[in-house]
DRENZASE-336693 format. One record per residue: x, y, z of N, C-alpha, C in turn. Coordinates in steps of 0.001 Angstrom, whole numbers, plus 500000, padded with zeros to 6 digits. Example, Ala and Ser with C-alpha at 12.3 -4.5 7.8 and 13.67 -1.06 7.14 Angstrom:
BEGIN
513190494310507800512300495500507800513200496700507800;512850497750507080513670498940507140512900500030507870;
//
This chain:
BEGIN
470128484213495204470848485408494756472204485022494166;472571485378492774473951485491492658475010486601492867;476169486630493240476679487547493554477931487631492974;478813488712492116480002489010492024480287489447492985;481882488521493951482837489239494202483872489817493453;483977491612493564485119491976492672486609492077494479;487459491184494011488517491423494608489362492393494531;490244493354495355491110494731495239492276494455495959;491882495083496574493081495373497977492648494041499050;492534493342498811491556492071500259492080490957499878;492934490532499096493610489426498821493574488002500145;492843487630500689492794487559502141491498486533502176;491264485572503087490008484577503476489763485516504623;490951485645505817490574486261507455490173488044507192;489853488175507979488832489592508806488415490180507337;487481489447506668487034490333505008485498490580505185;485449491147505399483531491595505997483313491774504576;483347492103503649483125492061502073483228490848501784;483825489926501649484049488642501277482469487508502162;482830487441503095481832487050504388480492487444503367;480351489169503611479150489360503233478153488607501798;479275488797500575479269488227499242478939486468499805;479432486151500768478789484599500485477671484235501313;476745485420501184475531484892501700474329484918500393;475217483795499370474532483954498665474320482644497454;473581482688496835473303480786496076474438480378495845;475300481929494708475838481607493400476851482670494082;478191482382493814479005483404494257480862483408492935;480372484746491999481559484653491354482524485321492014;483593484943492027484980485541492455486102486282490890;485968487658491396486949488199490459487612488979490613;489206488933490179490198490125489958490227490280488498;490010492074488753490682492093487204491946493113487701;492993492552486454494122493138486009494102494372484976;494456495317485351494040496667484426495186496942483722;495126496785481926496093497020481152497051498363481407;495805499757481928496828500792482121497601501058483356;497513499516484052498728499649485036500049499713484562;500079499186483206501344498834482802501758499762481630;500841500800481775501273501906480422501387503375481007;501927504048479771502429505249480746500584506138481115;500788506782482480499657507255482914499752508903483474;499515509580484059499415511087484970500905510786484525;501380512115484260502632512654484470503767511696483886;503062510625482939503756509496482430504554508627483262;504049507932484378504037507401485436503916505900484526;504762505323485483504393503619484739503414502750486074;502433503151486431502379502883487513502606502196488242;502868500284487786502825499327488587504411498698487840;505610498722488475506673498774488007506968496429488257;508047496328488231508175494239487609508282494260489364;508245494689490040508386494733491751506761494388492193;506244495093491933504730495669492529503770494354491737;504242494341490513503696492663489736503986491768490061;505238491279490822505131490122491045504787489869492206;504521490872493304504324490386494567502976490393494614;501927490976493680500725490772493409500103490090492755;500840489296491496500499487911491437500680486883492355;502139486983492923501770485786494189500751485373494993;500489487381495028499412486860496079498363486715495225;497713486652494308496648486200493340496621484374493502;497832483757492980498048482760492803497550482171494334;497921482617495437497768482019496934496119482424496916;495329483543496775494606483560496687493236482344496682;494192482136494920493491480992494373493386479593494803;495117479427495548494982478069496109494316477922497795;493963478979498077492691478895498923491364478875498825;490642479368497655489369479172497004489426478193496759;490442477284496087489827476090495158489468475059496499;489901474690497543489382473830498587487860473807498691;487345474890498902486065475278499165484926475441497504;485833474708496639484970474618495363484820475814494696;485796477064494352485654478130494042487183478387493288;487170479015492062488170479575491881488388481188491906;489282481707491051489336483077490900489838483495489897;488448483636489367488444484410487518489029486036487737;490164485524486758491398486866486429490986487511485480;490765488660485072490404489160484009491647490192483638;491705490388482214493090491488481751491925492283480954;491792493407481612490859494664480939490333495391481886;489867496354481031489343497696481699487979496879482466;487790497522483958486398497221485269485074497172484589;485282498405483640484029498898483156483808497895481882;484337497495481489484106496554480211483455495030480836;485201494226481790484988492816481729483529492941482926;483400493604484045482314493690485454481205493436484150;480366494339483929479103494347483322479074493071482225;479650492785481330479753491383480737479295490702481815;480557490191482624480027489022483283478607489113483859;478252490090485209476978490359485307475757490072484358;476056490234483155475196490091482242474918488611481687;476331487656481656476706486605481247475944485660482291;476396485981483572475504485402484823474343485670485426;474031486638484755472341487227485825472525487118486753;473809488266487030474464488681488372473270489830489163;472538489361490523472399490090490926472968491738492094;473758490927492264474615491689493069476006492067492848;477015493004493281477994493284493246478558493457494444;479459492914495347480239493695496225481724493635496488;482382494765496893483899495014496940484287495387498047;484985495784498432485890496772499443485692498020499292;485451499281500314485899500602500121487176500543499951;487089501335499059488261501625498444488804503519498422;489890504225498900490260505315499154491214505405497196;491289506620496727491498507077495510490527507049494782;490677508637493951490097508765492974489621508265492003;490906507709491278489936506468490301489313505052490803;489691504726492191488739503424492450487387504141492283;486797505320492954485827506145493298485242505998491917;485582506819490867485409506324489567484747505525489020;485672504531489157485251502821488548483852502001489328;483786502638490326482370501881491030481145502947490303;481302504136490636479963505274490069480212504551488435;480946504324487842480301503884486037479549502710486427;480105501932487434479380500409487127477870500690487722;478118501319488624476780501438488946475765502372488067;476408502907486942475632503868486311475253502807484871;475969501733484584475886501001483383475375499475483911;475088499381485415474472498266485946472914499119486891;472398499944486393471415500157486979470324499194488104;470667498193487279469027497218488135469940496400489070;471052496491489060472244495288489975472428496037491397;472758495628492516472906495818493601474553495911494143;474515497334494537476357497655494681476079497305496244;477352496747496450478067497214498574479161497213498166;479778497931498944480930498050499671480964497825501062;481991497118501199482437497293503229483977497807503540;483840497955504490485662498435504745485913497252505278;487407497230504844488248495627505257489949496534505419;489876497745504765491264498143504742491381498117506354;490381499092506755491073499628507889490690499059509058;491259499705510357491051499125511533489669499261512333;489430500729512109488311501275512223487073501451511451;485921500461511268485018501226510093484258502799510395;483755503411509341483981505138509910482790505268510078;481638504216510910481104504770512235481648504822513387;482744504182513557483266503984514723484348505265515305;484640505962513761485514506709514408484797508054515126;486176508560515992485832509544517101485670510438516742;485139510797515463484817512313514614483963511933512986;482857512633512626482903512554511505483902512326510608;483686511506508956484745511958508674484990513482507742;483840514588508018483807515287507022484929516216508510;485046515655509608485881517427510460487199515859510602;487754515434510092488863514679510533490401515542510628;490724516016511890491920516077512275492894516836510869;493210517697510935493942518287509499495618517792510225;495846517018511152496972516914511880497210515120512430;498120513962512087498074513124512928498112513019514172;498477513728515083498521513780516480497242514257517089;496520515196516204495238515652516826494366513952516544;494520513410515754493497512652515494493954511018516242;495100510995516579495589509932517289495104510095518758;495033511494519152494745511626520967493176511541520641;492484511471519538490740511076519953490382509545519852;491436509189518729491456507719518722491697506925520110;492959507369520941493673507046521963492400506874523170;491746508095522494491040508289524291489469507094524521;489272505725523419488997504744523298490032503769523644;490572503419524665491420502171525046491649501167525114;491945500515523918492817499558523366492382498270524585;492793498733525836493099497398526676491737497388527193;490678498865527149489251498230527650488243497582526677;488354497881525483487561497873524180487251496135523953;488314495255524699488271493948524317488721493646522991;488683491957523139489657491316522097488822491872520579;489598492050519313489086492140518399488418490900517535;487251490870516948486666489234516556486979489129514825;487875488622514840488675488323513842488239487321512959;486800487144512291486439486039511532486765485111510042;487058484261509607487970483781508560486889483182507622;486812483148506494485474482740505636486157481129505634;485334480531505992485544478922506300485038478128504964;483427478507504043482848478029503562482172479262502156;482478478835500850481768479430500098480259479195499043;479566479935499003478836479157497747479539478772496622;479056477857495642479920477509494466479285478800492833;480609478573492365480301479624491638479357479172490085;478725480454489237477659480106488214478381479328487067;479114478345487722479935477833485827481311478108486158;482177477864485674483918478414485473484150479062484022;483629480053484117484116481100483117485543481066482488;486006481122480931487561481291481046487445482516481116;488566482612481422489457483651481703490813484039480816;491306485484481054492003485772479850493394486127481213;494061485468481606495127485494482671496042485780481617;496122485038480709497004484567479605497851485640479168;497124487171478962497341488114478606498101489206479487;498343488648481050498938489349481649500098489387481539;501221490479481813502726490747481612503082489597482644;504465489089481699504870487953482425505583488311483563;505999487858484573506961488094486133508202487787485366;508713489159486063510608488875485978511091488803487052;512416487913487737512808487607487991513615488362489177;513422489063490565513756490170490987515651490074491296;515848490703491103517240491137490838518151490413492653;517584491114493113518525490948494496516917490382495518;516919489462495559516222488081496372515780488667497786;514422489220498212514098489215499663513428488160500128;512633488561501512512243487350501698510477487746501662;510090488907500670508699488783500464508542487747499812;507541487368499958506328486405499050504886486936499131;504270487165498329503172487565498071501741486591498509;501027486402499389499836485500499514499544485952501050;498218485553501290497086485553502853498830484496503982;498736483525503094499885482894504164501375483136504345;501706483611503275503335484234504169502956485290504466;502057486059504687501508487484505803501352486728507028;500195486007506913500151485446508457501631485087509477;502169484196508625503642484008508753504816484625509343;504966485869508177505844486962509187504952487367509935;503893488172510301503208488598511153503381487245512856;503379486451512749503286485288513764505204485134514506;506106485069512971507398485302513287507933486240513746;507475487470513486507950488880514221507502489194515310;506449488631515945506064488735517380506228487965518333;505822486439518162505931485398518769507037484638518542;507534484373517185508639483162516915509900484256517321;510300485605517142511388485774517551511366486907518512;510306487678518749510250488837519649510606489925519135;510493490253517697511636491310517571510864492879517736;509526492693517986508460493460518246508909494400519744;509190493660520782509711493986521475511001495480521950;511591495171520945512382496188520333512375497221519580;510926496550519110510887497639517672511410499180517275;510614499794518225511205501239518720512965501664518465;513655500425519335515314500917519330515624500596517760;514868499355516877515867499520516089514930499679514492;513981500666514343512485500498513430513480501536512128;514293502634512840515297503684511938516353502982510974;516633501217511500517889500577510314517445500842508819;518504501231508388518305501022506585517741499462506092;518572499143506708518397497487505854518714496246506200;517819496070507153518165495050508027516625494271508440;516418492974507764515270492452507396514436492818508971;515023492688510245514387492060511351514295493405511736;514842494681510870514811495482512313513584496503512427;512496496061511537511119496558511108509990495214511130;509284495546511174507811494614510746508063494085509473;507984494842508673507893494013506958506466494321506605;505684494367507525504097493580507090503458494420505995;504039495654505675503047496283504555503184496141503138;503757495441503093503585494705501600502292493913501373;502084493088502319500681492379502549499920493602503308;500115494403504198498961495515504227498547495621502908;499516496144502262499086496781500924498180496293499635;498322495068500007497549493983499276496248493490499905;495898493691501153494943493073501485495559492087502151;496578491373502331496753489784502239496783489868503853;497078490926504367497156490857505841496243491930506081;495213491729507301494119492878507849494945493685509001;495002494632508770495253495896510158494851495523511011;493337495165510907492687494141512558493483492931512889;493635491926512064494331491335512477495764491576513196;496652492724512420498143492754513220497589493399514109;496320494850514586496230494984515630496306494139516576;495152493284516758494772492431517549495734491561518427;496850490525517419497953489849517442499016490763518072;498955492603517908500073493758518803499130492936520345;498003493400520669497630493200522160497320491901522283;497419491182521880497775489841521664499088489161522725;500077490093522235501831489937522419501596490917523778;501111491781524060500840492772525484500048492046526529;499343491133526095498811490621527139499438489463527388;499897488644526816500432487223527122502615487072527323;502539488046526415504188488295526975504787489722527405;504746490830526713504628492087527476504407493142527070;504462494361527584503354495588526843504449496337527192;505452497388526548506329498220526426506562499397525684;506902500433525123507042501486524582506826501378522802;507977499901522393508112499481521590506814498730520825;506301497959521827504738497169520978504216498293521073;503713498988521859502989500770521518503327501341520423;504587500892520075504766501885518745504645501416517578;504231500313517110503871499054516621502803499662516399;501594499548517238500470500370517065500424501072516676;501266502297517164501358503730516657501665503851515017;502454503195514349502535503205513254501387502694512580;500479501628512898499376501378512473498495502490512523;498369503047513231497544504339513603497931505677512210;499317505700512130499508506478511073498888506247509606;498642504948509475498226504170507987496764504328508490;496777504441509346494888504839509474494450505597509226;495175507079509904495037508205509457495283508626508068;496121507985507290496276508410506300495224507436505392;494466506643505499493542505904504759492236507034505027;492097507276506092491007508417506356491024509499505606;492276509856505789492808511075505013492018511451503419;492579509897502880492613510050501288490899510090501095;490332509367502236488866509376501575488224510409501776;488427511299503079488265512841503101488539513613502181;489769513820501408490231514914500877489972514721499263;489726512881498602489588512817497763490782513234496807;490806514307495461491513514585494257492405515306495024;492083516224496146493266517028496895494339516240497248;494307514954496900495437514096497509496425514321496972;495910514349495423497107514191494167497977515642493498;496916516770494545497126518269493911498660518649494675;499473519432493575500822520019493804500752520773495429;499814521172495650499467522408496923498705521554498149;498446520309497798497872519899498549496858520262499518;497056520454500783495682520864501615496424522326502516;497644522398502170498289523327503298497737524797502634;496561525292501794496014526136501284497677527456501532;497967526832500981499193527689500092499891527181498986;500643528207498275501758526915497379503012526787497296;502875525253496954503997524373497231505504525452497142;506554525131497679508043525801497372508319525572496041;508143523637495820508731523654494596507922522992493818;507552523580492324506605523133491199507015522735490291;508136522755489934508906522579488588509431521021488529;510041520718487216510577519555486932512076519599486249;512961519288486538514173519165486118514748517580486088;514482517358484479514887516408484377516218515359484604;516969516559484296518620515202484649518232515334486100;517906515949486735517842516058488361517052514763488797;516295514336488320515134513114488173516098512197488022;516225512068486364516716511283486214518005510329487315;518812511680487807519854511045488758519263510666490042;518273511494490394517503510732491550517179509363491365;516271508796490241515722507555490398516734506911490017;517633507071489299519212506299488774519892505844490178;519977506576491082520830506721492200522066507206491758;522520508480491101523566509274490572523555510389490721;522904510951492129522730512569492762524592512480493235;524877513469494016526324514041495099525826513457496097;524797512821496619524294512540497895524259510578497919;525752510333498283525956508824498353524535508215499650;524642508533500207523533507662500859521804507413500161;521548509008499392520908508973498649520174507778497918;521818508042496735522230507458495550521733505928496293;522178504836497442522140504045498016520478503398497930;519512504515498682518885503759498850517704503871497663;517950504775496183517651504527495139517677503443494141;519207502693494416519495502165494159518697500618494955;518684500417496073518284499721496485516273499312496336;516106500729496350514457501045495899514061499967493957;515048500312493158515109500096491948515698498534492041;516305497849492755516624496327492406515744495851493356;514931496083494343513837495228495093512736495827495099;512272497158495027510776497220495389510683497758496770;511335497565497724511198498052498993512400498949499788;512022499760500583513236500952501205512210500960502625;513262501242503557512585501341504893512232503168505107;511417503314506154510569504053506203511751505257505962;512598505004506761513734506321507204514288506779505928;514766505711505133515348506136504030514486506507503168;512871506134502423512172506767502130511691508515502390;511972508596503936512010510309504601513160511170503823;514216510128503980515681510861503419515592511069501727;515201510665500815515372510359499951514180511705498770;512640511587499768511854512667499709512463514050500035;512872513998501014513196515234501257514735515362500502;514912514990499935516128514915499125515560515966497448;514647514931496945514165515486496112513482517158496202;512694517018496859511966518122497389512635519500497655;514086518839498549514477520201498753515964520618498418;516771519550498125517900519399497623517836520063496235;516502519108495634516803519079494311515419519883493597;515205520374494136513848521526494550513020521039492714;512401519545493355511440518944492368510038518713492514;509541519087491791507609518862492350507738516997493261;506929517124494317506783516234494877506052515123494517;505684515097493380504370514454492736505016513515492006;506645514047491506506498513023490490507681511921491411;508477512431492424508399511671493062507615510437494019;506223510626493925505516510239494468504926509111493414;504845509388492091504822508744491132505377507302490573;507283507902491505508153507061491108507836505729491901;507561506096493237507422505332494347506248504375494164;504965505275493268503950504399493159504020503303492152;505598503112491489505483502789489766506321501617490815;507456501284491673508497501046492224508011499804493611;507315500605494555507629499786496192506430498568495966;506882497709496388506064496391496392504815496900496856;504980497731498027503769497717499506503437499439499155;503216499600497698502473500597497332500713500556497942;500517501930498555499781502105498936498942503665498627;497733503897497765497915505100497454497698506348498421;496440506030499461496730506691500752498030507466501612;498772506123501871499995506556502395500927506891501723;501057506565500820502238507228499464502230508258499603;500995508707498657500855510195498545500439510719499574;500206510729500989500100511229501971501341511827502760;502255510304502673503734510911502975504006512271502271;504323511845501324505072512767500070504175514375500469;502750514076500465502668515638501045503060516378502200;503048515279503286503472515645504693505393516108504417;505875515350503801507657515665503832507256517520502531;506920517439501975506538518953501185506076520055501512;505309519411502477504564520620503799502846520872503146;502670520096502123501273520535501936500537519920502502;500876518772503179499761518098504015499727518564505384;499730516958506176499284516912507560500668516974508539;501431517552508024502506518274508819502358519425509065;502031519701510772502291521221511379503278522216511476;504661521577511083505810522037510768506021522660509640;504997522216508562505107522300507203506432522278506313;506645521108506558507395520308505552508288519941506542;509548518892505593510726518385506792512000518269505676;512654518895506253513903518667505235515275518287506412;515771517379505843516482516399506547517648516403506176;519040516858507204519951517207506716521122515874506533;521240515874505152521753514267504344522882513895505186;524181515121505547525092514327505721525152513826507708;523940514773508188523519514280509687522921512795509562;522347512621508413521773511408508379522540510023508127;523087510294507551524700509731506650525484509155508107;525795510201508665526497510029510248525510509568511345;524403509666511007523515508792512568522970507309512303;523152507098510837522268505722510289522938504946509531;524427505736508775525423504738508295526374505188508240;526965505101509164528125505781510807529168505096509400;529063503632509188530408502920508826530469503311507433;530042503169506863529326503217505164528942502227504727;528352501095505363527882500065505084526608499910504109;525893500861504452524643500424503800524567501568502076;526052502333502504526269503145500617526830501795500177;527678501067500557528825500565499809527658499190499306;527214498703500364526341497494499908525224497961498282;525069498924497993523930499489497418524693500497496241;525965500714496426526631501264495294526536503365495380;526159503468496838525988504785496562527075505795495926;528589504941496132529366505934495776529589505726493831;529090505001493470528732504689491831528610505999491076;529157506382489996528988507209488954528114506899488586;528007505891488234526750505163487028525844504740488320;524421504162487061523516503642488310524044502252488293;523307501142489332523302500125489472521882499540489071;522738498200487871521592497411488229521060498161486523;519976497243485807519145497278484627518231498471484698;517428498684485621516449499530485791516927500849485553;516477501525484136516683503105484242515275503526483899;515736504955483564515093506242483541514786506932482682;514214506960481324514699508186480138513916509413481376;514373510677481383514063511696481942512553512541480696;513079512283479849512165512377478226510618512011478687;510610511062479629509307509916479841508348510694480519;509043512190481564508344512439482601508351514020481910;507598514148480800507233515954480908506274516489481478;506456517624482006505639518298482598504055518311482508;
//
């Protein structure tokens, strides 16, 4: 049998039940493709995949690769549309098979029903690798899933973690070799620029493993997590890990596992619980998106009412993503969003509900910005947030609006984290703007 692997979100050798599966087979091609209209304007003239979100996804491409090639395999890059370069090759190889990852969004959903409609005689799978749970396992269909995270966390919960046993975490050791080395058109991808203000992501399967191993074991800071998960900007005082969630490069099973991992061998506290617990939220919201489907992306979302605010006001935008609102802490962590790619969870809350209700802007195209912007874009949880802070989602409160200058005074008491980030700036900071022109209605 030959088999295309198409690579996505799984960037990753460990816990890939898609990957595993694909090499039970003679002939095994390995492929990412790169999709030109990541990089052009899209919905709502969205850029989707902004010089942040590219380079931490070539890294991890590149690491990718320098783990295939050991095992006699590379990883053919393709620059084009699924539906074009997939069926070529198939055709080129007398590909019998196809398999990928489930994948949550609309247009992944999409892109598999054409191939399978223009590869008739070829053989599709999918497996889940995103999540923690595959959805026989979960504690509900997924057609009645929880319209609430807390309802759906106490059915999850009431399966226990400490009786369920260790999770079996398997790593693809050995591949078949692939039909030939195809070129490839890499050549054509947008080049990496140079990120403005230096973190300590790196994109690949091994600096995931890495921090994941350093944040629990090499320094403990897991331990804590809880007291200090609310800092603006302070590398240690969060996980980090969803940048590589977001990529595949790190498995949810895996950081599960490695949380009770750290509970059984050094200690089990409020804080590693909540560790979990946040994993649990990215669960729910991966469930979410594959339940609700196109309702993900709708203004009204699921709260079968409508939204407060529908409209678009451009300079209002514009000063939002600029970081040039009246709201210095704001302004801060816009600013900070636009020279790295990443904002911690809190200031992401502050910043939504900023838009939303401050600046009474459809939530969408904020949601847009974020998807064009954060390294550890995720479309599930993105747009899941963004509905929950709007009230059309899975918030029982329906909606959250967060009062700036309480926030200002509980999270940057000194003004440390405006002044570092330029919140009190007229102008924006930093190359990255905005035409407001870009985003019509």
């Amino acid at each position: 049998m030959k088999t295309l692997y198409w690579f996505t979100r799984d960037l990753r050798l460990h816990d890939n039940a898609a990957l595993l599966a694909a090499a039970r087979s003679d002939l095994l091609l390995c492929v990412f493709v790169v999709e030109p209209r990541w990089f052009q304007p899209g919905p709502m003239q969205s850029r989707p995949m902004g010089a942040h979100r590219w380079r931490f996804l070539w890294q991890s491409l590149m690491a990718l690769e320098r783990s295939l090639r050991p095992m006699g395999q590379r990883l053919h890059i393709a620059f084009g549309d699924p539906a074009t370069v997939l069926p070529k090759l198939v055709q080129a190889h007398g590909i019998d098979r196809v398999v990928r990852s489930r994948l949550p969004g609309t247009d992944e959903a999409r892109q598999w029903q054409q191939l399978r409609q223009a590869l008739p005689a070829t053989v599709f799978q999918q497996f889940e690798t995103l999540s923690l749970l595959p959805e026989g396992e979960l504690p509900m269909p997924l057609a009645e899933l929880p319209p609430t995270f807390s309802q759906f966390r106490r059915q999850v919960e009431k399966q226990d973690r400490a009786e369920s046993g260790p999770m079996r975490i398997r790593t693809v050791g050995a591949l078949p070799p692939p039909p030939g080395f195809p070129d490839d058109n890499r050549g054509e991808c947008p080049a990496i620029d140079e990120p403005l203000h230096p973190l300590r992501f790196l994109g690949g399967e091994e600096a995931g493993l890495a921090q994941l191993k350093a944040y629990l074991f090499g320094e403990h800071h897991i331990a804590t997590y809880k007291e200090t998960r609310n800092a603006l900007d302070q590398w240690d005082s969060s996980s980090k890990f969803s940048p590589w969630l977001a990529n595949g490069c790190l498995s949810a099973r895996e950081v599960a596992g490695q949380i009770a991992e750290y509970e059984r061998t050094v200690t089990r506290n409020e804080s590693t619980y909540w560790l979990w617990f946040e994993l649990l939220w990215r669960e729910y919201f991966h469930w979410y998106a594959l339940a609700h489907g196109a309702r993900l992306f709708h203004r009204d979302g699921l709260a079968g009412k409508t939204a407060g605010h529908r409209t678009f006001y451009g300079h209002r935008f514009k000063a939002w993503c600029e970081g040039n609102t009246e709201y210095p802490l704001v302004n801060a962590a816009m600013n900070q969003l636009r020279e790295t790619g990443y904002l911690s969870n809190r200031a992401r809350q502050i910043v939504a509900s900023c838009l939303v209700n401050e600046l009474e802007i459809d939530w969408r195209y904020g949601a847009a910005w974020f998807e064009q912007q954060l390294i550890d874009y995720d479309v599930a949880s993105n747009y899941g947030n963004w509905q929950y802070v709007a009230g059309v989602g899975a918030d029982p409160k329906g909606g959250r609006h967060f009062n700036l200058d309480k926030q200002a005074r509980q999270f940057d008491p000194y003004g440390t984290y405006v002044d570092r980030w330029g919140g009190e700036a007229e102008q924006p900071v930093g190359r990255h703007t905005v035409d407001a022109a870009d985003w019509p209605l």
